[in-house]
C-alpha positions in Angstrom: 143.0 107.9 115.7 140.7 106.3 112.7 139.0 103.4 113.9 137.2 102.3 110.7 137.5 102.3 107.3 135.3 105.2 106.1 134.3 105.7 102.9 132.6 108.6 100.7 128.7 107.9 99.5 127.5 109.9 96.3 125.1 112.3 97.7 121.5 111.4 96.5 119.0 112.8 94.9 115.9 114.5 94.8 116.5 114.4 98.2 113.7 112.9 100.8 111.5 115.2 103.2 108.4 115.0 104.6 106.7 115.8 101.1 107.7 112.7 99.7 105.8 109.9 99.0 107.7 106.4 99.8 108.1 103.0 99.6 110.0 100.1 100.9 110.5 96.3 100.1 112.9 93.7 100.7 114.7 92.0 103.6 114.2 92.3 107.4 116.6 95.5 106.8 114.3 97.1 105.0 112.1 97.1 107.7 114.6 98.7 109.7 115.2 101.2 107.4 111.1 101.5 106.6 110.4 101.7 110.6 113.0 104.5 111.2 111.3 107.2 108.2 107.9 105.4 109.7 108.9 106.9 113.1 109.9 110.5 111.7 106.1 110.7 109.9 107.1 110.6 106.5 104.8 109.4 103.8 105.9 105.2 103.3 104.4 102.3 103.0 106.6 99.6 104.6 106.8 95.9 103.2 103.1 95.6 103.3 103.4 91.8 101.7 105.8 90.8 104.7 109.8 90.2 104.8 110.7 88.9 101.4 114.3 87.9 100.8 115.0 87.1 97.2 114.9 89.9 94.6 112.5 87.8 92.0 110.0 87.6 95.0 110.3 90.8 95.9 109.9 91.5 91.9 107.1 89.6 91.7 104.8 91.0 94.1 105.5 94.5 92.6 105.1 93.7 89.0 101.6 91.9 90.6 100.3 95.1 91.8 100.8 97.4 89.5 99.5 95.1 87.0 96.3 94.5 89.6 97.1 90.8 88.5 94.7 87.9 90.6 96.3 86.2 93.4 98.1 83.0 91.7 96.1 80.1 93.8 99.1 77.8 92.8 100.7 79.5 95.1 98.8 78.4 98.0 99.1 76.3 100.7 97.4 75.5 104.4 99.2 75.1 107.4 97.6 74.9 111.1 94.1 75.6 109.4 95.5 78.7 108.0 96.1 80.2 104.4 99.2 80.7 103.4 101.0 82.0 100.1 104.5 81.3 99.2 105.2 84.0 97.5 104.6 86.2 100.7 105.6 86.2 104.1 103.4 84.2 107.0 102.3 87.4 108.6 100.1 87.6 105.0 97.5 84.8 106.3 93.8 84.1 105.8 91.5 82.0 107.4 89.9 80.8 104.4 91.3 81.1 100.8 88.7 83.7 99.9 89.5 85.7 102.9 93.8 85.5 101.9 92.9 86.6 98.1 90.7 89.5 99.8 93.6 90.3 101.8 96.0 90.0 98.8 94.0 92.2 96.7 93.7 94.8 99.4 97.3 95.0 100.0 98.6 94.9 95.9 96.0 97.9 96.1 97.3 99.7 98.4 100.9 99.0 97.2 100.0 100.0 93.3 98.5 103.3 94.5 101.7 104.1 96.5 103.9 102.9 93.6 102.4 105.4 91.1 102.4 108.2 93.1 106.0 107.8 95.0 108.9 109.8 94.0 111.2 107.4 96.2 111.2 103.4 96.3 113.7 101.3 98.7 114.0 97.8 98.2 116.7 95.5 100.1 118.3 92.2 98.3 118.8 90.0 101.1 119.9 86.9 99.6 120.4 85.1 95.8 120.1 81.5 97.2 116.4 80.6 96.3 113.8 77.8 96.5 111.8 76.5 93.3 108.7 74.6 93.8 108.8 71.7 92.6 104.8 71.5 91.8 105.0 74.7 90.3 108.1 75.2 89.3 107.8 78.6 91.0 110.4 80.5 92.7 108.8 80.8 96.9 109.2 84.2 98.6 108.8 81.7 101.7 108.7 77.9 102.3 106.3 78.4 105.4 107.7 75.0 107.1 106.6 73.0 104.2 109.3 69.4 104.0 112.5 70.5 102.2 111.7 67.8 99.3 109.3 69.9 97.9 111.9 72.5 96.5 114.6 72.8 95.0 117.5 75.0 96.5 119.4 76.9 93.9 121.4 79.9 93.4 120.3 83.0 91.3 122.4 84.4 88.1 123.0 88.2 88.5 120.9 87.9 84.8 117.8 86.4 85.9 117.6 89.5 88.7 118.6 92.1 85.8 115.8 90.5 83.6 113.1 90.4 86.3 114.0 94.0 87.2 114.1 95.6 83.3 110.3 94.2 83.2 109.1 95.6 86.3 111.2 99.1 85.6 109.5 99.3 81.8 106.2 98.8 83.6 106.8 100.8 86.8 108.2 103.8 84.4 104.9 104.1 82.5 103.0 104.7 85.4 105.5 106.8 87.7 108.0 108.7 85.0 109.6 110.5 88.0 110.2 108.0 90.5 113.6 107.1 91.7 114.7 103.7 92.6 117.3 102.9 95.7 118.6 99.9 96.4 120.5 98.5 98.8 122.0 94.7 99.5 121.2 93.9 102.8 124.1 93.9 106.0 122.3 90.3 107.9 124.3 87.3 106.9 122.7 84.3 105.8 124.9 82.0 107.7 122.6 79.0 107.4 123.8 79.0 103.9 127.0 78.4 105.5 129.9 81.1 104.9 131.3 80.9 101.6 128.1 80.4 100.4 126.0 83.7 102.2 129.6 85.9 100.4 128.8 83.9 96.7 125.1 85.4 97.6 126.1 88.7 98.4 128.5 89.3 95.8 125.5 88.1 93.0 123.4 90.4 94.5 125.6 93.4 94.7 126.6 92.3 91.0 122.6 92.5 89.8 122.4 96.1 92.0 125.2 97.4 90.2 124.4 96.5 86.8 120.7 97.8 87.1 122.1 101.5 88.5 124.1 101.2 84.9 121.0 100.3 82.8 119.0 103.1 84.6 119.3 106.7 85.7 116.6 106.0 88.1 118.1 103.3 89.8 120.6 104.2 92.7 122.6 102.0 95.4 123.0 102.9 98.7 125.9 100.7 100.7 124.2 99.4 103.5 126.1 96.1 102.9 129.5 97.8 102.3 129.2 100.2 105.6 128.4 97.5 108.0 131.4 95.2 106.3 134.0 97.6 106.2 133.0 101.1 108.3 131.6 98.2 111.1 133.9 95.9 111.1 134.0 94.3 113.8 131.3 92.2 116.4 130.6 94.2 118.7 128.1 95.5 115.9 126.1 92.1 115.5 123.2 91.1 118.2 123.9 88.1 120.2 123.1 85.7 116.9 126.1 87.2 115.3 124.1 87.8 112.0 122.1 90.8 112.6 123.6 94.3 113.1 122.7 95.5 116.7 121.0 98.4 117.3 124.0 100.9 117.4 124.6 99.5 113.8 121.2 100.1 112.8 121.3 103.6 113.9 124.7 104.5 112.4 123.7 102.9 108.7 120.5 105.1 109.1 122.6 108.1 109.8 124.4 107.4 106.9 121.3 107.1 105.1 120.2 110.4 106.1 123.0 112.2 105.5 122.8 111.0 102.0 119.3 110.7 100.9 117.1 113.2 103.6 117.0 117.3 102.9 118.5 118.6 105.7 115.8 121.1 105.8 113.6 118.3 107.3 116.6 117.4 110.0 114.8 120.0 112.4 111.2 118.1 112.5 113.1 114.9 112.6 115.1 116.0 115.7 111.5 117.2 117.0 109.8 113.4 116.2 112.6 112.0 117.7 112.2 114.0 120.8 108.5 113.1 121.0 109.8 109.2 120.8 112.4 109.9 123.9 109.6 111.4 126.0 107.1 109.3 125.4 109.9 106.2 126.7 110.8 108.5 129.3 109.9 106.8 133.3 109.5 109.4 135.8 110.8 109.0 139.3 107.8 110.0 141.0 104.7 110.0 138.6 102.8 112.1 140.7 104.9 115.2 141.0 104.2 118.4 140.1 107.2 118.5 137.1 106.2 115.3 135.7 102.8 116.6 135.2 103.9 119.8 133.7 106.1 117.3 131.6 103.3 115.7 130.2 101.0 118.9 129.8 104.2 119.9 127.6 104.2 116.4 126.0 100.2 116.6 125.0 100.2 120.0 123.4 103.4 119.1 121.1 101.5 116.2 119.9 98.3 118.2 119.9 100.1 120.9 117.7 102.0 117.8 114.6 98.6 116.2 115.0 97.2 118.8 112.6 100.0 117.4 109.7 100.9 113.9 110.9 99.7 111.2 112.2 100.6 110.7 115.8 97.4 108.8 116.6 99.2 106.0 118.2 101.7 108.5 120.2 98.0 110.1 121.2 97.1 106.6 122.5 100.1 105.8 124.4 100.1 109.3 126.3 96.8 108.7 127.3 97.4 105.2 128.9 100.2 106.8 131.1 97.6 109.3 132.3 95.8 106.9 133.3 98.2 104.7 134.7 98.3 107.7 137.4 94.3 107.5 137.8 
């Protein structure tokens, strides 16, 4: 019996494997999709300026660092004693001005020196409905709690994305001629927009996507959107808030995500990451017995032998504190 409405995804490519260098932008689902190839030790840097929602944002901040432009101090605002930037998320925070432009600058540096080197960019559209600044006349990545009458709510043309996105792929193809481009339109519904209005959002978005994978070779879409409304259909796939896919959603987009985008030739060390992730959650019955510390013996020299090619300093860490937990 089929219990979903499946649906073929052209097969990507250059494929992804643990060679490649990447990067990832956008919407909370980015993260998602950032933390799992995180997990599995390949090469990405993962929303470094924060969750940002609305393609210009997420525009602007790369067209900023590979430009190395100056931190816009238009942009700035304080809140609780701390500085803030609305075209970034909150977790991008400084206690001073100097020390959020220092931290700015560090961040479009690290972000321009993955950009030129990577040979696969992700970046999630999470919603078209954005809000203009009505000081600066300047779209906000983030109104950081700021009263609603200083902005302007509004909804984006599919044009002003495709423009935004021709200037940043002119600029991003002069310094990276290889790189490909993926996007994606992000599954979480923007319900506080209300109904109608998060579909009108969607279908913009999805609009802009398909229109830039028209303009550009490079440019790809992968239907996260499209899986979780028609291959998911159905609630039991949404957390409790009914706007975010649960974790068995997650897991099935990234599957579908791996099966189009990931060599298979690197499914084997993903399996073995993924392994090292399961026994590192894994809470023995009786800590102290003989096969639990042959367990982690086992555990220690597996980490000890992919420490010499990837980075499992924090895996390191947390094996250690359950050694001494026993102590």
């Amino acid at each position: 019996m089929q219990m979903t409405t499946a649906f073929d995804i052209p097969e990507g490519s250059p494929k992804i494997n643990h060679q490649s260098v990447l990067f990832s932008i956008g919407s909370c689902f980015s993260t998602v999709i950032g933390d799992k190839l995180s997990e599995r030790k390949f090469n990405i840097i993962n929303n470094t300026f924060g969750t940002l929602f609305n393609p210009v944002s997420i525009c602007q901040v790369l067209e900023d660092s590979v430009l190395e432009m100056p931190m816009n101090s238009e942009m700035v605002l304080v809140r609780d004693g701390l500085y803030l930037h609305f075209g970034m998320h909150s977790d991008v925070v400084g206690f001073s001005q100097d020390s959020l432009e220092r931290l700015i600058h560090k961040k479009q540096a690290q972000a321009k020196t993955q950009l030129e080197k990577a040979t696969h960019i992700f970046i999630t559209f999470g919603t078209a409905w954005v809000y203009e600044h009505e000081k600066s006349g300047q779209i906000v990545a983030n109104c950081h709690k700021r009263p609603a009458d200083q902005f302007e709510k509004r909804l984006l043309h599919p044009e002003e994305i495709q423009k935004d996105f021709a200037g940043f792929f002119n600029i991003l193809r002069q310094v990276n001629p290889g790189v490909k481009v993926i996007l994606t339109v992000s599954p979480v519904r923007h319900t506080k927009d209300g109904i109608p209005e998060n579909q009108l959002s969607k279908s913009i978005l999805r609009l802009a996507a398909h229109d830039l994978t028209e303009t550009y070779d490079f440019v790809h879409y992968f239907p996260s959107y499209e899986i979780m409304m028609d291959e998911l259909r159905d609630y039991r796939f949404y957390k409790e808030d009914m706007i975010h896919p649960s974790a068995q959603a997650e897991d099935y987009i990234w599957e579908r995500f791996l099966k189009t985008w990931v060599d298979p030739k690197a499914l084997p060390l993903i399996q073995e990451f993924e392994g090292i992730k399961k026994d590192l959650a894994h809470r023995p019955f009786n800590p102290d017995s003989p096969a639990h510390l042959k367990f982690l013996e086992n555990l220690q020299k597996k980490l000890e032998k992919y420490s010499r090619d990837y980075d499992f300093s924090k895996e390191m860490d947390q094996l250690r504190k359950q050694v001494q937990q026993r102590k």
